[in-house]
C-alpha positions in Angstrom: 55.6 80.1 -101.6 52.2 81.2 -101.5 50.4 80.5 -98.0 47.1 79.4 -99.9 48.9 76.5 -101.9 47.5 73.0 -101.3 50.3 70.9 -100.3 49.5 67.3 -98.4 50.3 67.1 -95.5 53.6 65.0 -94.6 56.1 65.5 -91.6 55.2 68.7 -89.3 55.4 69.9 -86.3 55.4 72.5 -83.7 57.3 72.7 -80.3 56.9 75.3 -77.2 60.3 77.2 -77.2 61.6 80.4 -75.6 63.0 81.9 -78.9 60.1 83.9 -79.7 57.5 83.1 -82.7 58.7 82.1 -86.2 58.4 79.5 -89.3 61.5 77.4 -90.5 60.6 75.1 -92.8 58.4 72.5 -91.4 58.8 73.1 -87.4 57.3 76.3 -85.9 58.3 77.9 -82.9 56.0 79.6 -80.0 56.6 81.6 -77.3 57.4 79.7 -74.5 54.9 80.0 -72.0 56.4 76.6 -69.8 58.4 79.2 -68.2 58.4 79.2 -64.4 57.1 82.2 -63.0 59.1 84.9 -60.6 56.4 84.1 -57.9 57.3 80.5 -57.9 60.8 81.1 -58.0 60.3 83.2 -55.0 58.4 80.9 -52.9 60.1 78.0 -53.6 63.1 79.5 -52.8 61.8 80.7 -49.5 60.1 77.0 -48.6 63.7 75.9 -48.6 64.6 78.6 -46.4 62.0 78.1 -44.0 62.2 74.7 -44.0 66.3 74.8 -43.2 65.8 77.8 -40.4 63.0 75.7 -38.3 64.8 72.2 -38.7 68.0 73.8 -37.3 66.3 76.0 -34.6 63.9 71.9 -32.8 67.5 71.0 -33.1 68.9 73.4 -30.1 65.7 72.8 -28.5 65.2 69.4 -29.2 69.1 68.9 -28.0 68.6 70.6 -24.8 65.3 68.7 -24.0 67.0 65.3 -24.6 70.0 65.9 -22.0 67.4 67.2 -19.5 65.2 63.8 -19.7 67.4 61.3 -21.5 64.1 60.4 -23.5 65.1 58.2 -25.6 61.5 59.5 -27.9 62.8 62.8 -27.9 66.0 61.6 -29.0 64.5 60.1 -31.8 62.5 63.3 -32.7 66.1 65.2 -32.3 67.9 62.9 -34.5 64.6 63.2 -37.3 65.4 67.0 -37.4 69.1 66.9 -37.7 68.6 64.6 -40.6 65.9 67.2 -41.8 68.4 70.3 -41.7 70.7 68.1 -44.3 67.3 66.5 -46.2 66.0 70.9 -46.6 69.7 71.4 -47.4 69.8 69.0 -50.3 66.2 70.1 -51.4 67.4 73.7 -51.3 70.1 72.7 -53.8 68.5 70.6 -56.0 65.6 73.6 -56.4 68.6 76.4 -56.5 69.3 74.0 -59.4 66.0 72.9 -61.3 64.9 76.4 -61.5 68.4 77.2 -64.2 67.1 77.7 -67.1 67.7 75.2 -70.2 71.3 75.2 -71.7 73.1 73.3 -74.6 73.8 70.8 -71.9 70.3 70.7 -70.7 68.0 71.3 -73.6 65.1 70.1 -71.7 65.7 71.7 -68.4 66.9 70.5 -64.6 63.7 69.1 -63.3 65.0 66.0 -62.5 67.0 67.3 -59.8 63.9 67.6 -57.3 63.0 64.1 -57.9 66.7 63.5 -57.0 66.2 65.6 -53.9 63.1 63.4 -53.0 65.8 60.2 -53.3 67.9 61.7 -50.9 65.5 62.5 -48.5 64.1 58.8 -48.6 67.4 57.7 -47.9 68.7 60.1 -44.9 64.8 59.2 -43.5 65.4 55.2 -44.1 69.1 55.6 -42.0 67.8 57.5 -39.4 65.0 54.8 -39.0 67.8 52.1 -38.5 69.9 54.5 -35.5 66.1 55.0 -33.8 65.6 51.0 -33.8 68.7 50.2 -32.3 68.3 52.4 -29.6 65.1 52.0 -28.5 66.1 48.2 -28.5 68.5 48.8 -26.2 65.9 50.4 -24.0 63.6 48.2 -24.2 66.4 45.5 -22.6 67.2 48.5 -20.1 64.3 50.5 -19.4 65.4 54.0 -18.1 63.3 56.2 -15.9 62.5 59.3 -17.8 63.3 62.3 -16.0 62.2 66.4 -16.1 59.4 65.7 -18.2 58.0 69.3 -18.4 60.5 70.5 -19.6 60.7 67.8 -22.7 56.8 68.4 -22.8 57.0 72.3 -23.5 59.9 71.7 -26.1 57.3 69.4 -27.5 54.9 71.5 -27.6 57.0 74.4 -29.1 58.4 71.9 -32.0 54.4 71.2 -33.1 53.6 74.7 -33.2 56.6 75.7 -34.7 56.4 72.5 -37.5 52.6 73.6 -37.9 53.2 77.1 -39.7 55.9 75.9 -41.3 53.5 72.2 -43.6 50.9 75.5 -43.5 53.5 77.7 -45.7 54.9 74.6 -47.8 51.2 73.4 -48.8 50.9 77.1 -49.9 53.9 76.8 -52.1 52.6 72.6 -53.1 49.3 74.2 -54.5 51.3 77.8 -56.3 54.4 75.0 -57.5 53.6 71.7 -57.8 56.7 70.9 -56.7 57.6 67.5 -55.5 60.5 68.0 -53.8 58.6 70.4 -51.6 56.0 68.5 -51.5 57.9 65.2 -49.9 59.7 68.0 -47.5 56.0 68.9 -46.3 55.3 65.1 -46.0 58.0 64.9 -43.5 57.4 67.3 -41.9 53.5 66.6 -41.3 55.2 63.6 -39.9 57.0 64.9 -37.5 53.7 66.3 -35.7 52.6 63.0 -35.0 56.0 62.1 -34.2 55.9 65.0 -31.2 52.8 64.5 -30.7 53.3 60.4 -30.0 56.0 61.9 -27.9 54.2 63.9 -25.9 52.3 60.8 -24.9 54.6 58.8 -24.4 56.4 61.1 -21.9 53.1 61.3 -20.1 52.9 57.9 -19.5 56.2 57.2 -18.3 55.9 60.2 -15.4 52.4 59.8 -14.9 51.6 56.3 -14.4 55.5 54.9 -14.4 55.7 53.1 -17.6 59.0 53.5 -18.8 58.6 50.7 -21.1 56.2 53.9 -23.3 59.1 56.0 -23.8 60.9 53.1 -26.4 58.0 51.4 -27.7 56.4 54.4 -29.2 59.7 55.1 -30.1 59.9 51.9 -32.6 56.2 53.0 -33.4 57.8 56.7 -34.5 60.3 54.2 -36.4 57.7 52.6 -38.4 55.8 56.1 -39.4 58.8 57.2 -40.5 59.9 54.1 -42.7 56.5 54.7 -44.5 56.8 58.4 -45.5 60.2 56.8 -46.5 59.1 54.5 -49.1 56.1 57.3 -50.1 58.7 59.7 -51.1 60.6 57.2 -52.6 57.6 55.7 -54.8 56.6 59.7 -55.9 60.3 60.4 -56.6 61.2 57.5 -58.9 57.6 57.8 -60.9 59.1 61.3 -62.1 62.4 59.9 -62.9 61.1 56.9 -64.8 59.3 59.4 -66.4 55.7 58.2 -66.0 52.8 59.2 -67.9 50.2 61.7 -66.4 47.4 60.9 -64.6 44.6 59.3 -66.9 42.0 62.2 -66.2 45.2 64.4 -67.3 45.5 62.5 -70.7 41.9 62.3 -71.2 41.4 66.0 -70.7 44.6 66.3 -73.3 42.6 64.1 -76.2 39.3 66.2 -75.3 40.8 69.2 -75.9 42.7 68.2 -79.3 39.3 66.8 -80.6 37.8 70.2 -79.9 39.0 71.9 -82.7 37.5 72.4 -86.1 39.5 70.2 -88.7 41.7 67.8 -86.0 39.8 64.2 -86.9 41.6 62.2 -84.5 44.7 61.7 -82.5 47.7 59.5 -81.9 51.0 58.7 -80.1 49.8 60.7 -77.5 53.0 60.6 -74.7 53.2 62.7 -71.2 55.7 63.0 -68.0 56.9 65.5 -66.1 60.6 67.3 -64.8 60.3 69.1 -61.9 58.0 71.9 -62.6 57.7 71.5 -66.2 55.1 69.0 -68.2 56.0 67.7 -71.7 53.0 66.4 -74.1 53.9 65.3 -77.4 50.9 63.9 -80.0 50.2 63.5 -83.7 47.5 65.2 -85.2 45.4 63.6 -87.5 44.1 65.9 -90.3 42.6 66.0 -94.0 45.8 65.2 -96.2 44.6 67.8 -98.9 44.2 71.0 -96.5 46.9 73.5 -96.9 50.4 73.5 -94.9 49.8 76.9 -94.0 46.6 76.0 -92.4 47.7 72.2 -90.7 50.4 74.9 -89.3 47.1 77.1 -88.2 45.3 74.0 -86.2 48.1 73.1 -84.3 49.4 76.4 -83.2 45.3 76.6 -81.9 46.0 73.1 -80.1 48.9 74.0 -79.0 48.0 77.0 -77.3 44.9 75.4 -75.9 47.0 72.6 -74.5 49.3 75.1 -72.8 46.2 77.0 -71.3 44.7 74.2 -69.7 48.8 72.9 -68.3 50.4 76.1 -67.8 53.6 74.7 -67.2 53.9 72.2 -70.3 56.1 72.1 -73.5 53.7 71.1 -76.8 55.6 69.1 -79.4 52.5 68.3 -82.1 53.2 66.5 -84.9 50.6 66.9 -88.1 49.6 63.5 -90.1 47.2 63.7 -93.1 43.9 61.4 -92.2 44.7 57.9 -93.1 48.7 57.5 -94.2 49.8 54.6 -92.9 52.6 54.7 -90.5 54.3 52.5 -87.7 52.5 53.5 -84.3 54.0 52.7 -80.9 51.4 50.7 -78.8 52.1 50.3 -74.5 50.9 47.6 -72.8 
C-alpha cells in the first residue's frame, strides 16, 4: 500500500508495549518505555529490607524496656512494631511481586498487589488498635506505678532515632518510586515517632510528678493516632484498586499536551488510573477525516511519545477519530 494514499480515517490505534516498534494493520506498537527502572527495583527492594530489619531490631529493645517498667505505653509502642515486622513483611512481598513483569496471566502487570499490601497494613494497624484499648482500659481501672523509667526513656529515645533514618530513606524511595505501598509503610512509621515521642512524655509524668493515670491515657491517645493513619492508608489503597482517575491537574496537563500538536483538533474519552508503579492513559484523537493513515499513525506516535515523556511510567492506548463522525461517547458524572 502506498504510505501517501488518502484513506479516512476509521478505527486506529496505538498502545505502549515492550515488543519493540512495528505496524500490524491498524494498531502500532512502541517501545515500551513504562518499564520500571533497575534503580527502582533496587531501592524498593531495599526500603522493604530496611523497613523489616529496624521493626524487628525496637522489637528486642522495645521487649526488654516493657519488662523493665511494665509501661503499659511502651507496651503499646512494642506491640505497633511487632505488627510492623509482619505489615514490612507483607509489603516486601507484595513489591517482590508487583515488580514481575507482565505475563499471559497478567497482561497489564501486578500493580495491584501494593495497594493490596496497603489493605493489609490497614488492617494489622486497625487490630492492634483494638489489643492497645483494652489494655490501657484495664489500667485506667488499675493504675500501676511505672517503674525504671530511664531505662524505657533511652530505648525511647533509641527507637526515634533509629525510626528517623529509616521515614528519611523511604521518602527517598516515595519521591524515586511513587510507590504507595512504601509510601503507607513511611506513614506508619512517621507515626510511630510521635507515638515514642508521646511515650517519652508520658513516662516523664508518671516518675516525675506521680501520675500514673499519664502512662494509659496517652496510651488510648497513641490508639487514636494510630486508627487514623489506619483509615488514611486504607482510603489511598482502595482509590488505586477502584481504579480512580488521576489527579485533575494530571488530566488537564494530559489534554494540554494532546492539543499541542499540529493536526490533533480535539480530544475525547480521555480515561486514567494507576497499578502500582505503572499509569495507563487511554484517549481518542480527534483528526481531519481526509489526512492519510500513514500520517493519523504519524500524530499519535508524536502524542504518544509526548504523553510518555511528561508520565514516565504510563502505558498510551490512543485511539484516532476523523473530526466529526458521530459515535456513542461515555459521559461520568
Amino acid at each position: 500500500m502506498d504510505n501517501g494514499a488518502v484513506i479516512p480515517v476509521t478505527d486506529t490505534s496505538t498502545i505502549n508495549n515492550s515488543a519493540g516498534s512495528k505496524t500490524a494493520g491498524n494498531d502500532a506498537v512502541v517501545g515500551n518505555s513504562a518499564t520500571i527502572s533497575v534503580e527502582s527495583q533496587h531501592l524498593l527492594r531495599l526500603a522493604t529490607y530496611a523497613s523489616v530489619s529496624v521493626a524487628a531490631v525496637l522489637i528486642v529493645f522495645k521487649f526488654g524496656a516493657w519488662v523493665v517498667t511494665d509501661s503499659v505505653s511502651l507496651l503499646s509502642t512494642m506491640i505497633d512494631s511487632m505488627l510492623d515486622v509482619l505489615a514490612s513483611l507483607v509489603n516486601l512481598i507484595a513489591i517482590r511481586h508487583a515488580l514481575q513483569p507482565a505475563d499471559r496471566e497478567h497482561r497489564f502487570g501486578h500493580g495491584k498487589a501494593e495497594p493490596l499490601a496497603g489493605l493489609a497494613q490497614a488492617a494489622f494497624i486497625s487490630g492492634s488498635a483494638v489489643f492497645l484499648v483494652l489494655e490501657s482500659a484495664e489500667r485506667l481501672v488499675q493504675p500501676k506505678e511505672v517503674i525504671s523509667t530511664d531505662i524505657g526513656l533511652m530505648v525511647m529515645v533509641f527507637s526515634i532515632v533509629l525510626t528517623l533514618a529509616l521515614v528519611g530513606f523511604q521518602r527517598f524511595v516515595v519521591a524515586k518510586t511513587g510507590s504507595v505501598a512504601i509510601k503507607a509503610d513511611s506513614l506508619h512509621y512517621q507515626t510511630d515517632v510521635l507515638v515514642n515521642l508521646s511515650v517519652i512524655v508520658s513516662l516523664l509524668l508518671a516518675s516525675k510528678l506521680g501520675w500514673t493515670l499519664a502512662d494509659p491515657i496517652f496510651a488510648i491517645g497513641i490508639v487514636a493516632y494510630i486508627l487514623w493513619g489506619a483509615i488514611s492508608i486504607g482510603r489511598s489503597s482502595l482509590r488505586f484498586l477502584m481504579d480512580h482517575e488521576l489527579p485533575d491537574e494530571d488530566r488537564t496537563r494530559i489534554r494540554e499536551i494532546s492539543l499541542s500538536h499540529a493536526g490533533v483538533i480535539d480530544i475525547h474519552d480521555l480515561r486514567t488510573r494507576s497499578s502500582g508503579q505503572q499509569t495507563f492513559i487511554q484517549l481518542h484523537l480527534e483528526m481531519d477525516g481526509n489526512m492519510s493513515l500513514f500520517d493519523a499513525h504519524e500524530i499519535s506516535d508524536a502524542v504518544e511519545l509526548s504523553l510518555q515523556g511528561a508520565f514516565p511510567t504510563a502505558e498510551v492506548l490512543i485511539h484516532e477519530d476523523p473530526e466529526g463522525v458521530e459515535e456513542h461517547r461515555a459521559e461520568f458524572e
